[in-house]
C-alpha positions in Angstrom: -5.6 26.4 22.7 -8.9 25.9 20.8 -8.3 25.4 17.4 -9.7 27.4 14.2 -11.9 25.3 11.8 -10.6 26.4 8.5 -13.3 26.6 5.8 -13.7 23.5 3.2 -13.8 26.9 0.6 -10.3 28.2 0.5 -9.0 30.3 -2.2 -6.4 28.9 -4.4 -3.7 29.7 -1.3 -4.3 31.4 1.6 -0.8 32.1 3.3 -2.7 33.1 6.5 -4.6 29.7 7.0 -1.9 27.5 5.7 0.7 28.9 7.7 -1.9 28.5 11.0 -2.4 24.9 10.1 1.2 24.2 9.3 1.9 25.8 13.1 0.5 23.0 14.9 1.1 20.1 12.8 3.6 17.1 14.0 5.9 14.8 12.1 3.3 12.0 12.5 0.3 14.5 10.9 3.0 14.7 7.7 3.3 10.9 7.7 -0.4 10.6 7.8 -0.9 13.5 5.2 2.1 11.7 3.1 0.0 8.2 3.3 -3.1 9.6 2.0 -1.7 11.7 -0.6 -0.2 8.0 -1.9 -2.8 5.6 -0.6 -5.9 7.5 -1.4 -8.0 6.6 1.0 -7.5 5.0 5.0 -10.2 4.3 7.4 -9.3 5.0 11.5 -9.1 2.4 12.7 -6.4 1.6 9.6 -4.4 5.5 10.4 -4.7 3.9 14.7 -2.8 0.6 13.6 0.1 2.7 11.4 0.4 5.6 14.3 -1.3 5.6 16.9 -2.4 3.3 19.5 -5.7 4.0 21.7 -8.7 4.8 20.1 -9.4 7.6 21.4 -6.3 10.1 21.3 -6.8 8.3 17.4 -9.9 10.5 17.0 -9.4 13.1 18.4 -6.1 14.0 16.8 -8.0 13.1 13.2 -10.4 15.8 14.9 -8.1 17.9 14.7 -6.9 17.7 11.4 -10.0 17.7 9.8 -10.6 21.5 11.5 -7.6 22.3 9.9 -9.0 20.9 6.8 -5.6 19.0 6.0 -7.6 16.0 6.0 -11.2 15.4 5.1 -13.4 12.4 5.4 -16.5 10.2 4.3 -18.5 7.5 6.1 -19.9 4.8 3.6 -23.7 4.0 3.6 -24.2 0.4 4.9 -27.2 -1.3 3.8 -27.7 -3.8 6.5 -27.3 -1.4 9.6 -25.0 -0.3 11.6 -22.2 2.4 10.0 -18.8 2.0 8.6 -15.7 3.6 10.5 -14.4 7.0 9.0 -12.8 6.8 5.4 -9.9 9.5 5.2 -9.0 11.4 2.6 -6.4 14.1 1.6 -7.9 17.7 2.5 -7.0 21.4 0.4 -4.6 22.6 3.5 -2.8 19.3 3.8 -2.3 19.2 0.0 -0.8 22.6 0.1 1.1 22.0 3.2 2.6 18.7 1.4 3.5 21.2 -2.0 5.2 23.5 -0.4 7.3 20.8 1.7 8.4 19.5 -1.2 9.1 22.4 -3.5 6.1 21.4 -6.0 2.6 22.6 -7.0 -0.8 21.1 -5.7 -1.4 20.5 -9.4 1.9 18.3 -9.7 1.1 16.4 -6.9 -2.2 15.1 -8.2 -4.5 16.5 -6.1 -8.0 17.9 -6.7 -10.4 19.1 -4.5 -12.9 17.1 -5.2 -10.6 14.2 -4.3 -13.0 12.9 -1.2 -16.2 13.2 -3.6 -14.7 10.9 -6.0 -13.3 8.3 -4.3 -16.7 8.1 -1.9 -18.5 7.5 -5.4 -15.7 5.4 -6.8 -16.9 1.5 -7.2 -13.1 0.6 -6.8 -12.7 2.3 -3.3 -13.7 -0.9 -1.5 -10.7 -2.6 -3.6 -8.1 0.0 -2.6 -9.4 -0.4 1.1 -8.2 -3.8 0.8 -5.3 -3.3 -0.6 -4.0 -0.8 1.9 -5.6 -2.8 4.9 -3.1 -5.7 3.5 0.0 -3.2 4.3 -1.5 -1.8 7.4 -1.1 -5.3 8.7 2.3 -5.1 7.8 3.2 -2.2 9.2 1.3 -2.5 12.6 2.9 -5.7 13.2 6.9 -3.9 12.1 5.9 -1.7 14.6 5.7 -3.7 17.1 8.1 -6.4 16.4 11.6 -4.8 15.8 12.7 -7.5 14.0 10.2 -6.5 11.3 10.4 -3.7 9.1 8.1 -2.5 5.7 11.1 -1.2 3.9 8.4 -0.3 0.8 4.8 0.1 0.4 4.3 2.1 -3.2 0.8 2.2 -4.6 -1.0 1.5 -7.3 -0.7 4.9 -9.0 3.4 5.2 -7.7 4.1 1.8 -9.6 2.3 2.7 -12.7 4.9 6.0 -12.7 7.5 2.9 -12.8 6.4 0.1 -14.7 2.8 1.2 -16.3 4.3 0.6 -19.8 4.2 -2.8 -18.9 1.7 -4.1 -16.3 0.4 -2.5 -13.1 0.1 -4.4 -10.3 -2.3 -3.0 -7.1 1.0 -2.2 -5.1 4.8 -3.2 -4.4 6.3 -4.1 -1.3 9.1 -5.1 0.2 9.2 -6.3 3.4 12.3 -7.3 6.1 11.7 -10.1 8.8 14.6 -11.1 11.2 17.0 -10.5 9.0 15.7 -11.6 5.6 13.5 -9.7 3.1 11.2 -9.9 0.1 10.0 -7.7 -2.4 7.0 -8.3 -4.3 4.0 -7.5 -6.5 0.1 -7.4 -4.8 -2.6 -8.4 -6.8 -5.7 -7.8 -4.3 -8.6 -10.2 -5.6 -11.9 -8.9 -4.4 -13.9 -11.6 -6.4 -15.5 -9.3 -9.1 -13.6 -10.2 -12.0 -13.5 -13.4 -13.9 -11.1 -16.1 -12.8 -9.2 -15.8 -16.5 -8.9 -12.3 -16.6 -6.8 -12.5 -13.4 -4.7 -15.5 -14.7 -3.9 -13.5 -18.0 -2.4 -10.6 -16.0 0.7 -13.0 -15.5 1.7 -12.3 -18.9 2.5 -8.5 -18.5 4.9 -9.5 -15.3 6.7 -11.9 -17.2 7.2 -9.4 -19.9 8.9 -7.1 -17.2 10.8 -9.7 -16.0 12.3 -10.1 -19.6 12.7 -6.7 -19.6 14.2 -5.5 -16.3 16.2 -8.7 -15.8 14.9 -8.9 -12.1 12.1 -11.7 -11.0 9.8 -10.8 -8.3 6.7 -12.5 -7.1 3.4 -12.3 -7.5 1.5 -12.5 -4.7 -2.4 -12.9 -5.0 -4.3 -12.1 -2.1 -7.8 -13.4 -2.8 -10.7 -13.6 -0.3 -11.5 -17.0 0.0 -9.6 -20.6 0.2 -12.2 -21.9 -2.5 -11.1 -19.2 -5.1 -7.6 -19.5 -4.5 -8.1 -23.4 -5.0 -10.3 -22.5 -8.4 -7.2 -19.4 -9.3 -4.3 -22.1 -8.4 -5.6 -24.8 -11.4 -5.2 -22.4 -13.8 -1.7 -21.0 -13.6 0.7 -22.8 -15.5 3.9 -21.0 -14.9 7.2 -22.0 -13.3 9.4 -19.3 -15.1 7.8 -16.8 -13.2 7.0 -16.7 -8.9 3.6 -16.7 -8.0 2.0 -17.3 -4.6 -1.8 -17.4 -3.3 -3.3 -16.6 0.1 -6.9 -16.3 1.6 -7.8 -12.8 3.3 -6.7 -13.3 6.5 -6.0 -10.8 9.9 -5.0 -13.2 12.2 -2.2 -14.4 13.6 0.4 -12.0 11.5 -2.3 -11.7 8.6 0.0 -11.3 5.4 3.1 -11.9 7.4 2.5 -15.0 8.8 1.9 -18.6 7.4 -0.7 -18.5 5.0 1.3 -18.6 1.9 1.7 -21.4 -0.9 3.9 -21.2 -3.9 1.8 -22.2 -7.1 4.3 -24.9 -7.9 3.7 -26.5 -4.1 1.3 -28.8 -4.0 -1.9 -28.0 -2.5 -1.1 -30.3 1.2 2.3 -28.3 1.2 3.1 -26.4 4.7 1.6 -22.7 3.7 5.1 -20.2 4.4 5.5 -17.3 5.7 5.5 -14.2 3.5 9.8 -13.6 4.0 10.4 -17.2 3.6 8.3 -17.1 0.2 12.3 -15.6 -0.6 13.1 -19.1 -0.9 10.2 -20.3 -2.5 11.1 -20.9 -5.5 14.9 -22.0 -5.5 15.2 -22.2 -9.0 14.7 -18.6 -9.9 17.4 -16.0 -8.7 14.7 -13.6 -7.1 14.9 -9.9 -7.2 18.8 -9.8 -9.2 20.4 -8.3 -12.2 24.0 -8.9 -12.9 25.2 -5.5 -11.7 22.9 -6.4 -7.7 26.4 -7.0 -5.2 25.3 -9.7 -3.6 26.6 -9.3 0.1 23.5 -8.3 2.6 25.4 -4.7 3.6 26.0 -4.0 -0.3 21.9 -5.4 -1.0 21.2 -3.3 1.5 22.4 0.0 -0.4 21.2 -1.6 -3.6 18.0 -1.1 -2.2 18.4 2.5 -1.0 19.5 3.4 -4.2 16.8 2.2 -6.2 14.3 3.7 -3.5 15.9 7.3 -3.7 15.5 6.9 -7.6 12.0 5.8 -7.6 11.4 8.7 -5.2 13.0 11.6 -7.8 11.1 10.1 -10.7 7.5 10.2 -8.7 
């Protein structure tokens, strides 16, 4: 069955047209829909690697849901040739489809119609690129591995809902490997800000370590080996975990070895990311005196905290 564009120009809610769109839309278009109302902005080949697998069923099904309008898109402008892939972007109908699935308003869930516009313009959209090709990785490689699992990806603007009154770190993540898990803090460097300014954002997560009682790393994710050497001599700290990697997609990217604790030396083996867990065996990672400590009992621990999360976003 062919399927109707609907027009970029709907009214404020148009039952008709929502309930058309909402007729042919899968559990995977509502996890794609859920990812860009979160993540802002994901390029194909990045929505191929979380949910789907060929190219070309990839685009056409994005096809799709750009008639519908649940999803819209921009191509960036590339100055030495060539073109970039797709960016995507939250559309009106998936926004309304997303309200109404969870008993909301458009309005509460943050979205504007001129979402796409701004973000194209944005000088940070390159950063959050990064930031949620960094999670991609993870989550193309849990689902192929079931070993591996990305038990929490919350962006920038769900963590500043949680901690913003006291630093706000790019994302948080907490990721399960063969049994063991880590959660953590990103800090994506892109290389545009000075050196110092991203040393002094250490002070903030130490302040809600004091605060919370729970220590979790730092990871810095910075895009070369020589600024993560230049970043390395000027941290200080072994009250609170920090680790630094290079940009990297091979291998496992993020997952894999490429990891060094700031209080290794620089020769040390680089770890990979769920053995950073016991990188730093003076510091009781990710605990408060009421965490049970068996792994069934961490486990629901976890859940809990999740759900909680969840109701307060």
């Amino acid at each position: 069955m062919p399927v109707t564009r609907i027009p970029l120009g709907l009214p404020r809610f148009d039952a008709d047209a929502i309930a058309y769109a909402a007729a042919r839309l899968t559990p995977r278009d509502y996890q794609v829909l859920e990812h860009l109302l979160h993540h802002r902005v994901l390029t194909t080949h990045q929505l191929q690697r979380l949910f789907f697998t060929k190219p070309q069923p990839t685009r056409r099904r994005l096809g799709i849901l750009h008639k519908l309008n649940t999803i819209t898109r921009y191509r960036p402008w590339s100055p030495y040739g060539g073109s970039h892939p797709h960016h995507w972007v939250l559309g009106r109908a998936g926004a309304e489809l997303l309200a109404l699935r969870s008993h909301t308003t458009v309005k509460e869930l943050g979205y504007h119609p001129d979402l796409a516009m701004s973000i194209a313009v944005s000088s940070k959209s390159g950063h959050q690129i990064g930031v949620n090709d960094f999670f991609v990785h993870l989550g193309h490689l849990a689902r192929h591995n079931p070993d591996a699992s990305l038990r929490a990806w919350l962006s920038e603007k769900q963590c500043a809902k949680i901690w913003g009154d006291l630093t706000r770190p790019d994302a948080y993540g907490c990721w399960s490997e063969h049994g063991r898990q880590i959660d953590f803090f990103l800090e994506h460097d892109t290389g545009s800000m000075t050196l110092a300014k991203v040393t002094s954002k250490l002070a903030a997560y130490a302040d809600l370590a004091d605060a919370t009682r729970i220590i979790t790393p730092v990871l810095f994710w910075l895009p070369s080996h020589a600024r993560e050497a230049n970043l390395r001599s000027l941290i200080n700290t072994a009250d609170l975990p920090v680790a630094t990697a290079a940009h990297t997609g091979l291998g496992d990217g993020p997952a894999g070895p490429c990891w060094l604790p700031t209080t290794a030396r620089s020769d040390h083996r680089r770890m990979r990311l769920v053995d950073l867990a016991n990188g730093w065996p003076h510091l009781p990672l990710g605990r408060t005196p009421e965490q049970p400590v068996s792994a069934e009992d961490d486990r629901k621990f976890l859940d809990r905290v999740f759900s909680e999360e969840g109701q307060s976003r």
